[in-house]
Structure formats: C-alpha cells, structure tokens
C-alpha positions in Angstrom: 0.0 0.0 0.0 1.3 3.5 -0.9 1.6 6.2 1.6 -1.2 8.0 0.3 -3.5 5.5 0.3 -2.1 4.3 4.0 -3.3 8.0 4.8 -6.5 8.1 3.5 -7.2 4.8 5.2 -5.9 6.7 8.3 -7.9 9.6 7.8 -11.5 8.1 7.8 -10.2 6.4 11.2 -10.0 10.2 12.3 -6.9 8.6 14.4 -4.7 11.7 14.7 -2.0 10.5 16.6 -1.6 7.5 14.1 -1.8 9.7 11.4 1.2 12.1 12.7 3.1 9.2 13.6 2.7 7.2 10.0 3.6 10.4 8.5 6.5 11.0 10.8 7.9 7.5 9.5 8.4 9.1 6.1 11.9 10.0 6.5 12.2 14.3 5.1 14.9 15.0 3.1 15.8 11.9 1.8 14.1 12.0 -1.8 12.1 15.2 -2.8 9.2 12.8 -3.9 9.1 12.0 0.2 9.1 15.4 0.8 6.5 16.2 -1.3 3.9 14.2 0.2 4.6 15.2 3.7 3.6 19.0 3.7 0.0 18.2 2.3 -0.9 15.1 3.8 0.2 16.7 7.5 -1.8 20.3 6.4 -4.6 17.8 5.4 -4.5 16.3 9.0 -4.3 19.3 10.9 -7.1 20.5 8.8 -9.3 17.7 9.7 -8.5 18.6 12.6 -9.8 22.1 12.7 -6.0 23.2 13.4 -5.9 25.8 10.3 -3.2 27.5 11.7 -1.2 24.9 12.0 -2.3 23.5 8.5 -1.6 26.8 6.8 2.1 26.7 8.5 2.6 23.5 7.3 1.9 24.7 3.7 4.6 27.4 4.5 7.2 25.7 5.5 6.4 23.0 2.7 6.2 24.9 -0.2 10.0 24.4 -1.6 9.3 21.7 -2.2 5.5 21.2 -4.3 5.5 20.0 -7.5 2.2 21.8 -8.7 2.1 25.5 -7.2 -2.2 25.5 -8.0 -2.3 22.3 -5.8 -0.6 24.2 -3.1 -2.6 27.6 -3.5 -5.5 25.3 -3.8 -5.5 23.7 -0.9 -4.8 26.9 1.4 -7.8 28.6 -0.2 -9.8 25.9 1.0 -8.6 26.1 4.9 -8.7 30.0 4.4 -12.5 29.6 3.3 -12.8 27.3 6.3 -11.4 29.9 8.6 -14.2 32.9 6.8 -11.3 34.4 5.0 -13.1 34.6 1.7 -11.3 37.5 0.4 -7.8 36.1 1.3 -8.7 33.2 -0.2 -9.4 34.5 -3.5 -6.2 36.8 -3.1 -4.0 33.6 -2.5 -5.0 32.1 -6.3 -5.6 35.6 -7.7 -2.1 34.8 -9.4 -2.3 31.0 -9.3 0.2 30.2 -12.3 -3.0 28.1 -14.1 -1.7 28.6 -17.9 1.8 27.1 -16.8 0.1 24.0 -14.9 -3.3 22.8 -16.9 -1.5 20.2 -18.6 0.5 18.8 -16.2 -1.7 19.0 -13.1 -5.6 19.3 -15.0 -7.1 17.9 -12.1 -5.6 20.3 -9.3 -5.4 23.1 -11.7 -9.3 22.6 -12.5 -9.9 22.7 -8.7 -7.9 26.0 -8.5 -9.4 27.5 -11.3 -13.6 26.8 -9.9 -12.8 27.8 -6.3 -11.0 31.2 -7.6 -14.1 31.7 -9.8 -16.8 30.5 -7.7 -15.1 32.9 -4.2 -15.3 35.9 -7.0 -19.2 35.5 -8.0 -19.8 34.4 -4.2 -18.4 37.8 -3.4 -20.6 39.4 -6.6 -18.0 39.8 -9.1 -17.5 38.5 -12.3 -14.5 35.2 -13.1 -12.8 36.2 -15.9 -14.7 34.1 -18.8 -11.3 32.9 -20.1 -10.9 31.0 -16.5 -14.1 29.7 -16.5 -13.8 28.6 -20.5 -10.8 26.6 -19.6 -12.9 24.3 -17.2 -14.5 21.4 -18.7 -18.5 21.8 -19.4 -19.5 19.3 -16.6 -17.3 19.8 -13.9 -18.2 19.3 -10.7 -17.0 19.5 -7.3 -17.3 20.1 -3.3 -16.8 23.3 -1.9 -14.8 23.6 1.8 -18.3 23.7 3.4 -19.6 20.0 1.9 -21.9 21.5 -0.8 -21.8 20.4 -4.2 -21.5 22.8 -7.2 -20.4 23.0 -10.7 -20.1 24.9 -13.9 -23.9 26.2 -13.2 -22.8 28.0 -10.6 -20.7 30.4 -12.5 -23.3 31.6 -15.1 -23.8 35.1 -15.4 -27.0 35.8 -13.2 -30.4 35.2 -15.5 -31.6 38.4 -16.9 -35.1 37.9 -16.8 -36.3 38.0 -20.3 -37.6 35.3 -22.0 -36.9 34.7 -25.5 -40.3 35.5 -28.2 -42.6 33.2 -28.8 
C-alpha cells in the first residue's frame, strides 16, 4: 500500500495520533518525492482537525518543495475559506500560475481555477470568462463547506427575459 492510500485509510479512522506518527515514519529530506507528500498530507491532518493555523504553517514551511504551485494555493484557499477568510482566499489564487500547470496537473489546476471563480461571484463579481472557459462543461466538485457545485454556478446571473414566442 502507498503512503497516500495508507493516509486516506488513516484519515477516515480520524486517528490523529496514528496519522502524525505514519507520517512521521516518512523520513524528510531523503528524496524530494518524500518530501512532497509530507507537507499536504500533514496540512490535510491538521485541517481535519480544525487546526488551520497549523495547517496553513505546514503549507509554508512545505512549499520548496511542491511540484504543482495550483495544488498548493488550492489547498490553502480551501482552509482559508474554512477559517471565513473569503477574500484572502481568492487573493492567495488571484495569481495561481493556471496557464503554466493545466497540462501537467488538469485535475488540481481545474480545482484552483472553480474555487477562484466560484469565491469571486460568491463575493458578486465576475470570473474572468477565459478561466471559466478553460474548465471542462461538466465539472463538478465540493466546496470547503460540503456543498456540491459546478459549472452552473458560475453563469452570469439570469436576466429575466424570456426569449419570443
């Protein structure tokens, strides 16, 4: 079994201890790919926790060492929105590097992409059409808060006219 999927197994058990110490087995420093893992998946435990400080500082003092900068951003929006900072949040992937990582990372970048979208017309302004052109027509996702949302939720809002008939 992978680390990761030794950590979502740990996860659901909502065992913190266990999950510190499996990630504390994963010997830092040794390969970057080790490294790489650790920062996230300990953020993502602290989150669960409700510790957003001390996920957000774990971020920090990871990020040397991510390999997809809209992963990262990504996942501190979300503990920002967590926390009510809205408007931070959508300042931390205001200049999310989205053009440079779509085709390496889709998935993460795609993530990115809705959240900074969907925090901007939450807040009543406009995404920038070219963002919301590059997700795909029927994505779909969670939001920090459990609630399900997708492309719909980014339409301009209805006018009110009804076409002739």
């Amino acid at each position: 079994m992978s680390f990761s999927e030794e950590m979502l197994a740990l996860l659901k058990t909502r065992d913190w201890e266990a999950c510190h110490r499996r990630i504390d087995r994963e010997q830092p420093g040794e390969a970057r790919e080790a490294r790489v893992s650790i920062a996230p998946w300990r953020s993502t435990v602290f989150e669960w926790q409700g510790r957003y400080d001390d996920a957000l500082g774990t971020l920090d003092a990871g990020r040397a060492d991510v390999f997809t900068r809209c992963g990262d951003l990504y996942q501190r929006a979300e503990i920002l929105c967590k926390m009510g900072k809205f408007a931070d949040a959508i300042e931390t992937l205001r200049n999310a590097p989205f053009g440079a990582e779509i085709d390496t990372f889709p998935a993460l970048t795609y993530e990115a992409i809705f959240l900074y979208c969907y925090l901007l017309k939450r807040s009543g302004r406009e995404p920038p059409p070219n963002l919301v052109a590059a997700l795909p027509k029927d994505f779909v996702t969670r939001t920090w808060d459990g609630k399900k949302v997708g492309i719909a939720d980014l339409a301009p809002p209805d006018s009110g006219s009804r076409p002739a008939t």
